[in-house]
N, C-alpha and C positions, 0 to 999 in steps of 0.2 A: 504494500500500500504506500509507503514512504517514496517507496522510487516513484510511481504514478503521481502522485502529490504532490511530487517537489516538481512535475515536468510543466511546461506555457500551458495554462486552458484549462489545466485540473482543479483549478477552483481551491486552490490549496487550503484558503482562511474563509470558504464558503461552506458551514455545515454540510447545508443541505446538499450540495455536490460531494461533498465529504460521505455522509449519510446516504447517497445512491448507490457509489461504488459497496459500501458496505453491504449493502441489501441487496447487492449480487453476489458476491463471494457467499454472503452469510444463508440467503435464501434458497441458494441450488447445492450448496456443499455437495450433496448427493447424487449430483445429475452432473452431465457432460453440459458442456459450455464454453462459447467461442465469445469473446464482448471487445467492442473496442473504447478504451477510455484514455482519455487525453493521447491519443494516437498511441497508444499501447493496445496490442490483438494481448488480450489476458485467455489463454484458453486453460480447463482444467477437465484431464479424460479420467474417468472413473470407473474403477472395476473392484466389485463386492459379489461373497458370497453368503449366504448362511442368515441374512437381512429380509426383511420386507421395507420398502420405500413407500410409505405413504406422506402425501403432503410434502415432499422435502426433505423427510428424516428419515431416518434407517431406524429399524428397531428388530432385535434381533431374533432370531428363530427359537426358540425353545431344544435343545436336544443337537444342535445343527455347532460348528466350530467358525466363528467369524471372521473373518478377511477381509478387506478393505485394503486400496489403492488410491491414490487422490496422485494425480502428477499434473502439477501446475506449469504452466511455460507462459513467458514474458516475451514479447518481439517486438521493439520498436519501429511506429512507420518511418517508410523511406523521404 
C-alpha cells in the first residue's frame, strides 16, 4: 500500500482514496483480482483448499486440512 501511496494521483492524504484501495485488497482477499490504482496493475491469484468462500471469506471445512495461497504482484504503468 505505501508504495501505491507514495506514487502522483494516489491520493496519498485523501482518506477516502486511501479507504478504496483498502476495500479492494480487504474485500476480495479470497478471490482472484487484477485493479489498476494510481497506475499500478495490483493483481492477486488465489489458490485454496479444504474452505468454502462465501461473501468474500473463507471458512473452513470441518474434517478437510486447509491450504491457502495469496500471490500478490505489483507492475508499474509504462
Amino acid at each position: 500500500m505505501a508504495y501505491i501511496w507514495g506514487r502522483p494521483g494516489a491520493g496519498t492524504f485523501d482518506p477516502g482514496a486511501r479507504q478504496e484501495i483498502l476495500d479492494l485488497v480487504g474485500g476480495r482477499a479470497a478471490e482472484q483480482y487484477s485493479a489498476v490504482c494510481a497506475g499500478v496493475t495490483v493483481t492477486n491469484k488465489v489458490s485454496y483448499s479444504g474452505y468454502d468462500a462465501v461473501g468474500g471469506y473463507l471458512f473452513p471445512r470441518e474434517g478437510e486440512e486447509q491450504r491457502l495461497s495469496l500471490r500478490f504482484t505489483m507492475r508499474a504503468g509504462q
